[in-house]
C-alpha positions as CSV (number, residue, x, y, z in Angstrom):
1,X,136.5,-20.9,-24.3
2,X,137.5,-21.1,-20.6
3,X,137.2,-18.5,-18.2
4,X,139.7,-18.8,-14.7
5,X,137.9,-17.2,-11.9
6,X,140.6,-17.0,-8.9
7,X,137.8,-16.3,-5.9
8,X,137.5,-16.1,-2.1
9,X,133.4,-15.7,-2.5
10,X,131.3,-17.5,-4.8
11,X,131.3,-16.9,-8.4
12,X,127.7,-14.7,-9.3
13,X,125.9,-14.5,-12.8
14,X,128.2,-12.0,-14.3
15,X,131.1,-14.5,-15.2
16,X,128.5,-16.0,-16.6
17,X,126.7,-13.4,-18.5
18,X,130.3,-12.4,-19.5
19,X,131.3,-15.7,-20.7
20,X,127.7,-16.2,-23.0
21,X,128.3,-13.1,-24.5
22,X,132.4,-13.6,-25.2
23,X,131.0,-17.2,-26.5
24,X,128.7,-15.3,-28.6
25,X,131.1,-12.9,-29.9
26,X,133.6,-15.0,-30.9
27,X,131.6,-17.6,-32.0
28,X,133.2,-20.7,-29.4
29,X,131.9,-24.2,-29.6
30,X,131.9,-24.7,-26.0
31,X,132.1,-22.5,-22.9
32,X,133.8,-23.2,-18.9
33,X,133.8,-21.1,-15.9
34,X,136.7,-22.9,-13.6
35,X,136.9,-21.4,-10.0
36,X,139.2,-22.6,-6.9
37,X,135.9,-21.3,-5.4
38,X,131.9,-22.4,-5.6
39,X,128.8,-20.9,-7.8
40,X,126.1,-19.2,-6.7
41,X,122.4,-20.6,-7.7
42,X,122.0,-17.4,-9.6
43,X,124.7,-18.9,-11.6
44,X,124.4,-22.6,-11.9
45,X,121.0,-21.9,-13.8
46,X,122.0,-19.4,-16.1
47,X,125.0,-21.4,-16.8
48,X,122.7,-24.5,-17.1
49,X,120.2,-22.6,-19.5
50,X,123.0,-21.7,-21.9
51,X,125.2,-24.8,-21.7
52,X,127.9,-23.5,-19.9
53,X,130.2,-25.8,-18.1
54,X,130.9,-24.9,-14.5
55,X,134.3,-26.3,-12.7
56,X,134.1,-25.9,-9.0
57,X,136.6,-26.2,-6.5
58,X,136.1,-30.0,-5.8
59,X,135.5,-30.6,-9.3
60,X,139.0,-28.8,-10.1
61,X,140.6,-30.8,-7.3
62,X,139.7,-33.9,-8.8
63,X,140.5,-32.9,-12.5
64,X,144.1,-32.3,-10.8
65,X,144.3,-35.7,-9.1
66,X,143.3,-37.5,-12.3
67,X,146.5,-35.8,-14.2
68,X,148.6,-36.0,-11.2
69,X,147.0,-39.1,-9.0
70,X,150.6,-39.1,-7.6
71,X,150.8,-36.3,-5.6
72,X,147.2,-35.3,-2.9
73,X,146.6,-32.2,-2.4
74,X,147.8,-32.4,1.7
75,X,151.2,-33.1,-0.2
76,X,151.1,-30.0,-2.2
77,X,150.3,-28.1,0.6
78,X,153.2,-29.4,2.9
79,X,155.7,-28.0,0.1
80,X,154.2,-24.5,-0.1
81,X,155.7,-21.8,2.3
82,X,153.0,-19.8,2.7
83,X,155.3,-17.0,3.8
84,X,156.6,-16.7,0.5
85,X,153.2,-15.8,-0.9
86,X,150.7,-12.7,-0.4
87,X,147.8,-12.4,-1.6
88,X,147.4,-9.6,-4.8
89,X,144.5,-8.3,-3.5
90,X,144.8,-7.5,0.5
91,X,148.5,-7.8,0.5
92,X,148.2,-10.6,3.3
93,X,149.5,-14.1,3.9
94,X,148.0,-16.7,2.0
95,X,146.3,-19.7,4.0
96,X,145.7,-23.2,2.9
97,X,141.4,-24.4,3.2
98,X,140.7,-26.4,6.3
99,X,139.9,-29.2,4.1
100,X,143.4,-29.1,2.7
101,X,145.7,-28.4,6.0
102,X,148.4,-30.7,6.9
């Protein structure tokens, strides 16, 4: 079971509390929370305590580069008009992370 948690703040203890009880309910083998953002500590140890596997930003990066170790994510980022997308919450421009600018 995989959760996708699409985040400008740190992901808290209720995608995990959500994700043990869906694991629960359903009766999944195996549990991820995959973020383009970072965990709290509240949540890395509750996620730790019930075997839940957390997927950071870096860690997604670098899942990404090991399917595509073609193309870096400065690449990626040079293609994308970021006028062409908005952001569903705010309605504002997108912008690309200091650590990924061109």
């Amino acid at each position: 079971m995989v959760q996708a948690k699409r985040y400008n703040i740190n992901v808290g203890i209720k995608a995990v509390q959500e994700i043990i009880a869906a694991q629960n309910y359903y009766k999944a083998h195996e549990s991820w929370i995959v973020t383009n953002s970072y965990f709290t500590q509240q949540a890395m140890n509750l996620a730790k305590a019930n075997d839940v596997k957390l997927i950071d930003r870096d860690q997604l990066v670098a899942l990404i580069l090991k399917v595509h170790p073609n193309i870096a994510p400065k690449e990626v980022a040079a293609t994308v008009n970021l006028e062409d997308h908005l952001c569903p919450k705010c309605g504002s421009n997108l912008v690309i992370k200091p650590k990924y600018k061109k």
